[in-house]
C-alpha positions as MATLAB code, in Angstrom:
seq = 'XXXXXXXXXXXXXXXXXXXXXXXXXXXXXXXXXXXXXXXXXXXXXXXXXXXXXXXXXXXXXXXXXXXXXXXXXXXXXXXXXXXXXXXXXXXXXXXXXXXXXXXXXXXXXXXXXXXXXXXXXXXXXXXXXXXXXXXXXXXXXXXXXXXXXXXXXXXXXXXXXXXXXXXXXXXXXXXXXXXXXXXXXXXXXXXXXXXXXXXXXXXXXXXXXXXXXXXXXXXXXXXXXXXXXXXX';
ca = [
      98.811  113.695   68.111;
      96.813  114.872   71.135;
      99.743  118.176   71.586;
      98.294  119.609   74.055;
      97.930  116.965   76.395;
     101.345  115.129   75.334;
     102.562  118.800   75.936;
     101.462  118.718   79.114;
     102.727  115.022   80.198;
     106.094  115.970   79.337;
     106.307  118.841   81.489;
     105.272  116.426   84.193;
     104.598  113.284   84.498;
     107.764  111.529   86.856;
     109.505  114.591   84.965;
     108.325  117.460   86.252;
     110.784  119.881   85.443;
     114.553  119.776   84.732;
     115.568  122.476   87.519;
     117.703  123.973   84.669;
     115.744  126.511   82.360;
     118.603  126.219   79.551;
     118.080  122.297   79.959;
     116.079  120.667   76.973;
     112.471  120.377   78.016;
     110.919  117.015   78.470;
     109.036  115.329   75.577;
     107.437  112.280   74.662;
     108.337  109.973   71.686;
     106.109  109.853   69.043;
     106.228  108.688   65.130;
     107.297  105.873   63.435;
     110.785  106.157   65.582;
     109.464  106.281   68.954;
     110.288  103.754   71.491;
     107.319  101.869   72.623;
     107.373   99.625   75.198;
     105.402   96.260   74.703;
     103.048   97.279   77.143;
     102.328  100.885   75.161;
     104.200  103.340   76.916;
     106.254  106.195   75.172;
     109.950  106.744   76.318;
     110.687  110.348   77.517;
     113.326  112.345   76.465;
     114.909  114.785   78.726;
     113.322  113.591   81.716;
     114.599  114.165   85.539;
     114.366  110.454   86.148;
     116.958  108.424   83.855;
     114.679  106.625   82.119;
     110.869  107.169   82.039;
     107.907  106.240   79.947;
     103.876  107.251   79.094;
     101.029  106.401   77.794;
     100.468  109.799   75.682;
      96.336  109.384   75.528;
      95.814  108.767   79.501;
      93.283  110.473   81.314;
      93.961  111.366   84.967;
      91.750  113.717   85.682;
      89.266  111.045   87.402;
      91.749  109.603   90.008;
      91.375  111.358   93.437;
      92.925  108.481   95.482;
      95.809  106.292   95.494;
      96.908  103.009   96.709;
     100.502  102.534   97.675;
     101.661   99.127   97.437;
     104.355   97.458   99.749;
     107.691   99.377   99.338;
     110.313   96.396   98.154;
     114.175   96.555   98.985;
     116.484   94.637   97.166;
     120.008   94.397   97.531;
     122.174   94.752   94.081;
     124.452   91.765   94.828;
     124.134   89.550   98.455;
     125.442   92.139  101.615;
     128.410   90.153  103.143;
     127.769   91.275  106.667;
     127.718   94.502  108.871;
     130.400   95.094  110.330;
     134.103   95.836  109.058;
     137.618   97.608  109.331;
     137.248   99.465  106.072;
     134.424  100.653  104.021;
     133.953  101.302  100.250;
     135.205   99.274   97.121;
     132.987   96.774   96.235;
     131.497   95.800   99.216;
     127.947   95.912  100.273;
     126.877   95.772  103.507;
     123.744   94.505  104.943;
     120.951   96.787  106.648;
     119.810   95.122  110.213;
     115.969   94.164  109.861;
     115.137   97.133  111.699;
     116.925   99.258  109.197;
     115.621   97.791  106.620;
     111.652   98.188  107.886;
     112.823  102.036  108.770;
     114.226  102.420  105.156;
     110.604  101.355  103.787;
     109.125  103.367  105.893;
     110.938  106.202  105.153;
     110.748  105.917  101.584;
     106.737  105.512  102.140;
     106.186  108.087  104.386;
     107.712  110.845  102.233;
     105.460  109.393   99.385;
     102.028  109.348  101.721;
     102.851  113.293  102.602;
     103.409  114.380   99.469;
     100.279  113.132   97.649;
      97.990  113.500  100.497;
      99.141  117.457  101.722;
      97.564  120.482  100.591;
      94.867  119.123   99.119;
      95.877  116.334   97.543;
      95.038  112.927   97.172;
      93.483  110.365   99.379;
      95.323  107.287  100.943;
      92.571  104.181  100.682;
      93.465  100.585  100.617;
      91.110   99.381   98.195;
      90.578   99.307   94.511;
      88.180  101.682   93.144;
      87.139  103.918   89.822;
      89.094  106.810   91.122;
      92.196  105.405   92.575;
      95.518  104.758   91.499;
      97.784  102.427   92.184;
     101.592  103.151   92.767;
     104.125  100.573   93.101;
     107.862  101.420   94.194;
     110.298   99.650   94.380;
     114.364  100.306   95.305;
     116.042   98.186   93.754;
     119.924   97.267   93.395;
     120.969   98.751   97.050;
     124.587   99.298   97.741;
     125.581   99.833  101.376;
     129.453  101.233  101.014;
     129.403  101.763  105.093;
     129.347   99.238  107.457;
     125.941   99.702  109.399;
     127.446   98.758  112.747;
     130.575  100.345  114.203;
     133.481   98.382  115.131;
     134.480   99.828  118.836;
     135.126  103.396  119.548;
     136.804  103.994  115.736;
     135.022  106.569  113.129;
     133.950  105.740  109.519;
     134.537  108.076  106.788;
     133.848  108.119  103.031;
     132.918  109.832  100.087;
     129.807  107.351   99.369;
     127.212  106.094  101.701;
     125.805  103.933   98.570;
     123.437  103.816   95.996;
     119.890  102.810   95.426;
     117.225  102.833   92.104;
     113.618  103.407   92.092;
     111.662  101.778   89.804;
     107.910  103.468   90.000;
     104.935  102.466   88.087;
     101.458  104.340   88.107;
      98.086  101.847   86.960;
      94.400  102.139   87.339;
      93.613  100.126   90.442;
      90.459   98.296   89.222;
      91.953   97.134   85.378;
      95.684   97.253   85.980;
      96.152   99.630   83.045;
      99.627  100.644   83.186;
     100.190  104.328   82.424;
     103.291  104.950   83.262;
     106.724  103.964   84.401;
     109.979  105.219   85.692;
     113.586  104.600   86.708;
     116.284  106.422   88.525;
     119.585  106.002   90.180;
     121.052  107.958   93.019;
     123.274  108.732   95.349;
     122.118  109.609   98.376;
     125.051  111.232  100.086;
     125.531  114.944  100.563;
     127.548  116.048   97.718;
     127.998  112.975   95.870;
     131.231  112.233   93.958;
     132.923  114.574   95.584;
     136.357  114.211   96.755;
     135.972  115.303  100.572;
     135.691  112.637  102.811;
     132.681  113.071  105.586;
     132.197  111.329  108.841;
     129.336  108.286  108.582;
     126.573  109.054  111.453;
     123.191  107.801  111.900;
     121.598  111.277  111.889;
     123.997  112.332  108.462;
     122.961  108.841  106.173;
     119.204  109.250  107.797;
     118.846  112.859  106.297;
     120.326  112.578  103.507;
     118.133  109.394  102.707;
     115.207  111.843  103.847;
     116.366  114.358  101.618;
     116.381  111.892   98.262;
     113.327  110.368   99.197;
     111.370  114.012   99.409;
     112.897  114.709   96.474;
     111.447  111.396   94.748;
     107.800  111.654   96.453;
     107.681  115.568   95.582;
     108.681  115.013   92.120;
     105.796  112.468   91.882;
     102.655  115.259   93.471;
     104.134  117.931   90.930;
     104.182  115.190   87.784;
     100.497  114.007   88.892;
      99.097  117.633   89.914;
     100.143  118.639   86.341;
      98.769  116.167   83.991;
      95.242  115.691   86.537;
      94.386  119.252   85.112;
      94.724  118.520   80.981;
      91.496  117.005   79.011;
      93.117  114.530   76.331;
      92.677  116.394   72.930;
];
């Protein structure tokens, strides 16, 4: 069934490689066993992201554009404020609007210079034959630190939080889907690690950079790869 090119998507497509060379390669589900979504796409084993799925006969090669929709936030249960004496546990605190808009932005800028550098794809804000449409969305946001300090006292901990992408790539005239993606992460430098770190601004904002990149590069590579394979 179409090797080649199903070859090809699960090499890259929100996979893009394992980082591991003794890791299993990334394949797509086919047969009478495969898991098929009710929309059509193809779960993929062995992918980077936790959970992704394809549609194995898409065609790519015509899209030289993207649209980026609005970048949602969502908290994973209601933030119960931003300031307090201890952090970690179960709590989740809440991002100041300004936060929040810089943790969009963030997340969108890494996106918009990944696709559009070194030749890459156009940003446009319109439908059209040869544009794609990305939606993202990071979802189920924990906050372990308090996002306001309390006086002159320090904040330490192991966790800053967590935070899921969901990602979804269509045609932007038809609204074909043609794939989707979801992954979980932690953010913080080192995470689950037993050494405790001091919270700062400048630490949580790089770190943040750093997953983001990682996201938004993962996404050129996936698309660069499968843009360049005919459908057999």
């Amino acid at each position: 069934m179409r090797q080649r090119f199903v070859g090809a998507v699960s090499a890259g497509v929100l996979a893009a490689t394992t980082g591991c060379a003794s890791a299993p390669p990334p394949t797509v589900q086919t047969g009478p066993n495969a898991e098929i979504t009710a929309d059509g796409l193809h779960r993929v084993d062995n992918s980077v992201m936790a959970l992704a799925w394809v549609k194995p006969d898409m065609d790519l090669r015509g899209y030289t554009k993207f649209m980026l929709d609005p970048v949602v936030v969502a908290y994973q249960r209601d933030p119960r404020g931003r300031r307090s004496g201890t952090a970690g546990g179960n709590q989740n605190f809440a991002l100041s609007a300004e936060q929040m808009e810089n943790f969009k932005s963030m997340f969108r800028e890494a996106v918009v210079k990944a696709l559009t550098e070194n030749e890459g794809y156009d940003l446009v804000d319109a439908p059209a034959p040869d544009v794609l449409r990305i939606t993202a969305e990071l979802v189920d946001l924990v906050v372990r630190v308090p996002t306001e300090r309390s006086g002159r006292d320090d904040t330490y901990a192991r966790s800053y939080g967590e935070v899921t992408l969901l990602l979804e790539l269509r045609d932007s005239q038809s609204g074909e889907i043609y794939a989707r993606a979801a992954d979980r992460r932690d953010p913080t430098s080192n995470p689950g690690g037993n050494s405790m770190r001091e919270v700062s601004p400048t630490f949580v904002r790089a770190d943040v950079q750093r997953l983001f990149e990682y996201w938004a590069n993962h996404l050129r590579d996936s698309l660069d790869e499968i843009r360049t394979v005919e459908p057999q």
